[in-house]
N, C-alpha and C positions, 0 to 999 in steps of 0.2 A: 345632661339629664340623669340624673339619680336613677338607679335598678328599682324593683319592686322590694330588693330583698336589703337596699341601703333607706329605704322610705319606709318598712316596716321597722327594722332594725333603731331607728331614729327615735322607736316611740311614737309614732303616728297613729293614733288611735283608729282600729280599725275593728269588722267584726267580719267572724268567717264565717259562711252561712253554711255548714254542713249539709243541713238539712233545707235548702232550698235548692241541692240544684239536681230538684228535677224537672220535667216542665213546666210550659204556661210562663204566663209574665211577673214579674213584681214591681210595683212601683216605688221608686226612693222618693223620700222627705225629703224636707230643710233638715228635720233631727234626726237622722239619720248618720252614722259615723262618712265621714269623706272618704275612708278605705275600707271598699267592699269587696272579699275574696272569696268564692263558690269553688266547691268540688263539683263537679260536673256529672251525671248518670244520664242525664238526657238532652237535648236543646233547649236552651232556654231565652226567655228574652228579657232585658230589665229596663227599665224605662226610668231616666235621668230627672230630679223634679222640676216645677217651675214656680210655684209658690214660696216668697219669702229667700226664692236665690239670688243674690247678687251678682254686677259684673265681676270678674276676676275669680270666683269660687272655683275650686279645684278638687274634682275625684279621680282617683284611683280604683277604677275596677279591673278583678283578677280572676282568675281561671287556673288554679293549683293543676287542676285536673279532668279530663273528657277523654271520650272515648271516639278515637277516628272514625271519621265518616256517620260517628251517631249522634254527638255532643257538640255544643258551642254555644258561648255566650254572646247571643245578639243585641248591640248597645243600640238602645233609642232617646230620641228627645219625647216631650210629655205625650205630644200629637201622633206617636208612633213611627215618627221618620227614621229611619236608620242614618248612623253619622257613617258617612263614606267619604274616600279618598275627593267626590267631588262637593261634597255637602259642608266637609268639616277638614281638610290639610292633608288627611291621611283615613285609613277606617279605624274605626274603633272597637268594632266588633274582634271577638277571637276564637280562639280553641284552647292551646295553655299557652296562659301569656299575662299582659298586663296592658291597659291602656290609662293614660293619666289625659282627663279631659275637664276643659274651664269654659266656665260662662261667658261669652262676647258680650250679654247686656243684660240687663237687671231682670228676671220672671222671662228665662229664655222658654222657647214653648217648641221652634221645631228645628232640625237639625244646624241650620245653617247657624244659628246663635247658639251652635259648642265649636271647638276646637279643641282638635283631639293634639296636643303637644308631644307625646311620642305613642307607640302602642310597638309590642312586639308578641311575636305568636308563633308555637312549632306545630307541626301535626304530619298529618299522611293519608295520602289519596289508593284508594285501591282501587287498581284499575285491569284490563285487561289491555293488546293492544291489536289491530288489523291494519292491513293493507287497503287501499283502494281499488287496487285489480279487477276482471272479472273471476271470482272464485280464491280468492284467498284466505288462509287460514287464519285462526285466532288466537294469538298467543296464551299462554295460562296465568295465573292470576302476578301483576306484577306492584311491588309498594313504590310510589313515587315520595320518598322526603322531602319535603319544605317548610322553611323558615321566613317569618316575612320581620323584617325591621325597619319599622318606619314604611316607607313607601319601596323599598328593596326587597325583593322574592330572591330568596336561593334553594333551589330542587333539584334532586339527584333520583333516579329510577333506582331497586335497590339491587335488581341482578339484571343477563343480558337480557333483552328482549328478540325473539327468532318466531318471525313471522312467516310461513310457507308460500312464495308467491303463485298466483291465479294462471291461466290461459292465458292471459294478455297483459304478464307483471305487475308490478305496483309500485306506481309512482312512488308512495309515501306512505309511510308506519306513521300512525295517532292511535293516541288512549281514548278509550271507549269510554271513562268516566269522567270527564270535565272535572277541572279544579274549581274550588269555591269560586263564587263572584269576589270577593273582596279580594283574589292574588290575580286577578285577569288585569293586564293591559288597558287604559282607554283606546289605543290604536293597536292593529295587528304590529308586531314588532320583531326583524331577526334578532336573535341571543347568543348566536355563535357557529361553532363546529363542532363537529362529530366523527370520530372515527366510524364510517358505516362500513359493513362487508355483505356482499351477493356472494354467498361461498358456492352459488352454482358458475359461477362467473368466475371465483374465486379471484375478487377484487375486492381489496379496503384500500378508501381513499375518502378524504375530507368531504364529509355531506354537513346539509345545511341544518339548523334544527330556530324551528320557526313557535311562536307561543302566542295563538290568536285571543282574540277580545272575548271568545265563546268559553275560554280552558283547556283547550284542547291544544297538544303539544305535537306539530308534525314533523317530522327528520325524513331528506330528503337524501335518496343515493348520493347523491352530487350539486355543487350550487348551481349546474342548472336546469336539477331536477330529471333527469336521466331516469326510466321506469327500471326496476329492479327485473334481472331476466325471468324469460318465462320460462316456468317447466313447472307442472301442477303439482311434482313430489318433491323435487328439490330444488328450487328456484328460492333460496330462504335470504332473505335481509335481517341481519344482525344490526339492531341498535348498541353495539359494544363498546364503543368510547363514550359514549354519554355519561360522566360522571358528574360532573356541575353544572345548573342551567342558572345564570342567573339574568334577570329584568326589573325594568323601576315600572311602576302602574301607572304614570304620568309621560310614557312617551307615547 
């Protein structure tokens, strides 16, 4: 599958829409160019046409640029259905990226008559993270990095995370800000290991780290979930080995 930057490159007539990407919707024609590329200032949504399209037609929409957690390009069919991993192959929606999406049948109208043939996307989640204990602290602000390619997510937190555990430890550290729908799981799914540490315990050993259907990423002391010790001032769970998280959104 050609890059965005081998499909422009080619001469594929395309238009970059500076000045639309800020809110609200736009809707594509038949005469509209096939490669449609937005700078991004806010979210936006663009709606795919259905009049005069044929089976097999092919766009390219793009997203140069948005701003984390404010910006994204939400792709629809005419009816306003969003093309998603179970709608359309993959999502087609993004952040900066590109998605290359074709018509199943002739005057398609709502999602399931596109398929989205590749889509890729980067961005960053800002999050915070807590324990589930009773009375545990809240870590300070941490960037989760991810990358989605095709139906594959890879996310990295960008420093440790040291969460203070409660009276009664805590099971398990998660991000207080959910990641988009479109990088979630259809099923809850484990994603690997983690070097965790209880530096009141002053133990590091392989915990588990889990990425539910909701966005939200849990890391457990240990795979079989063992509570982090308790002490209300220094009982702290270190997420410190979490450097790659990766998952496909179809397990």
């Amino acid at each position: 599958m050609s890059s965005l930057a081998e499909i422009l490159g080619k001469g594929v007539p395309g238009n970059v829409r500076a000045s639309d990407g800020t809110g609200g919707t736009l809707t594509l024609t038949r005469d509209d160019y096939r490669t449609q590329v937005f700078n991004l200032t806010a979210a936006k949504a663009v709606k795919l046409p259905t009049t005069g399209i044929k089976k097999g037609e092919t766009f390219v929409i793009a997203a140069q640029t948005g701003v984390d957690g404010v910006s994204h390009l939400t792709i629809q069919a005419s009816d306003a259905s969003e093309l998603t991993a179970a709608t359309s192959g993959m999502p087609a929606s993004i952040m900066r990226g590109y998605s290359v999406i074709q018509a199943l049948i002739d005057t398609p109208v709502t999602a399931t008559d596109w398929v989205v043939l590749d889509s890729r996307e980067n961005g960053a989640t800002l999050t915070t993270w807590t324990g589930n204990g009773t009375g545990p602290s809240t870590s300070g602000t941490n960037t989760i990095y991810w990358q989605r390619d095709g139906l594959a997510v890879t996310a990295s937190p960008q420093n440790t995370v040291v969460v203070t555990a409660g009276s009664s430890g805590t099971t398990k550290l998660f991000n207080n800000t959910a990641l988009p729908t479109r990088l979630r799981p259809l099923t809850g799914a484990m994603i690997g290991l983690a070097t965790v540490r209880d530096n009141n315990a002053n133990v590091n050993q392989p915990g588990a780290v889990v990425i539910t259907t909701a966005g939200v990423i849990e890391c457990y002391r240990d795979l079989i979930q063992t509570a982090f010790s308790v002490n209300n001032t220094s009982g702290i769970g270190t997420l410190s080995g979490l450097q790659i998280m990766r998952w496909h959104l179809l397990v």
